[in-house]
C-alpha positions as CSV (number, residue, x, y, z in Angstrom):
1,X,-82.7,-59.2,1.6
2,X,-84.4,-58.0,4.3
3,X,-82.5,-54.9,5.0
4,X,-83.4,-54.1,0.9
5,X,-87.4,-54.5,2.1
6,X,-87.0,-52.1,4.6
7,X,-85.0,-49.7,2.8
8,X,-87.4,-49.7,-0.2
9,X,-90.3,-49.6,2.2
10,X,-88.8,-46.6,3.6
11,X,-88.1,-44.5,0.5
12,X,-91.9,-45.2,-0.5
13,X,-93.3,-43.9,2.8
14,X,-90.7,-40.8,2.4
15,X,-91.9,-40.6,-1.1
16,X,-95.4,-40.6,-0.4
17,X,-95.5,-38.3,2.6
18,X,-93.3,-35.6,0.8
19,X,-95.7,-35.6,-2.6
20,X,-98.5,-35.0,-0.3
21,X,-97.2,-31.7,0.6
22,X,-97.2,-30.6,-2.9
23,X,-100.5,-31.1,-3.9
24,X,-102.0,-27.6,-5.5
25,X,-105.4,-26.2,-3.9
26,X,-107.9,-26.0,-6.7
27,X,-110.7,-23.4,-7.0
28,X,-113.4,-25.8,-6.5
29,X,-112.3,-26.6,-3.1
30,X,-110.9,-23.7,-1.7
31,X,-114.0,-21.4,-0.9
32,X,-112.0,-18.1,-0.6
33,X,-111.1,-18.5,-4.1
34,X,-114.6,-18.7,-5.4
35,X,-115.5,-15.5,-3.5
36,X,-114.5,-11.9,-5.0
37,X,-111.5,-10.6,-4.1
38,X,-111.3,-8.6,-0.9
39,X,-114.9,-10.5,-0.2
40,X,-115.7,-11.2,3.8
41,X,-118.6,-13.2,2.5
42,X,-117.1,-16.5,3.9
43,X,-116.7,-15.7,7.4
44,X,-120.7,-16.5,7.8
45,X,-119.5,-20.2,7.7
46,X,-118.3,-19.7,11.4
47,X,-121.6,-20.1,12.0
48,X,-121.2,-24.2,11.5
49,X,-118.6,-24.2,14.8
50,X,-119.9,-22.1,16.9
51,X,-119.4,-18.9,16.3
52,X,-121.7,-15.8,15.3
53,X,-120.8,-15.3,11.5
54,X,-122.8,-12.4,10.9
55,X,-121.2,-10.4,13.6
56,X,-117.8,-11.6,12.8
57,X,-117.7,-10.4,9.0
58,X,-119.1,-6.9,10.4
59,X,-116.2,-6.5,12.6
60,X,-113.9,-7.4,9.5
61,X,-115.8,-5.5,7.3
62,X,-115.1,-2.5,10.0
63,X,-111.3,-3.2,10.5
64,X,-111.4,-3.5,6.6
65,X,-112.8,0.0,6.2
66,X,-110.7,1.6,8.5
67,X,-107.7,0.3,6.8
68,X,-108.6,1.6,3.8
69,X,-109.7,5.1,5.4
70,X,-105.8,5.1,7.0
71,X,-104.6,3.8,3.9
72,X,-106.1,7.0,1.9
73,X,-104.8,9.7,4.6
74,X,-101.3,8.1,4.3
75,X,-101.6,8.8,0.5
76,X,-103.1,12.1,0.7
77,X,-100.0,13.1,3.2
78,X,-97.5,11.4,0.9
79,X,-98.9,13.3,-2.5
80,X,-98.7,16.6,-0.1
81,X,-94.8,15.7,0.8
82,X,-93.4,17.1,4.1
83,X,-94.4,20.7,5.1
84,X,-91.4,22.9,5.3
């Protein structure tokens, strides 16, 4: 009998634990989702631990922008194809 407790105990706990992990993130509560696409608007929150937000976003935005300015030269050299 008491070996049947703890094996049903067990498998509840294991049950438990590994639903947990599947649990979806929803819209509402995930504050990257509510933002546009692509949107650096949310880094400002770093403010609340400590950091300086508004600096942070511009140096993403930055990094951003000079992605997409390497990004465009890449396609410009790849619509030009090799020079023979």
């Amino acid at each position: 009998m008491k070996t049947k407790l703890r094996l049903t105990f067990i498998t509840m706990i294991s049950t438990m634990v590994l639903s947990s992990g599947c649990e979806e993130k929803t819209a509402a509560t995930d504050p990257i989702v509510q933002s546009t696409p692509g949107s650096t608007k949310p880094l400002e929150a770093a403010d609340l631990v400590g950091y300086d937000g508004k600096t942070l976003r511009k140096s993403v935005d930055h990094i951003k922008e000079a992605n997409e300015r390497h990004g465009q030269q890449i396609e410009k050299m790849a619509e030009n194809g090799p020079d023979q």
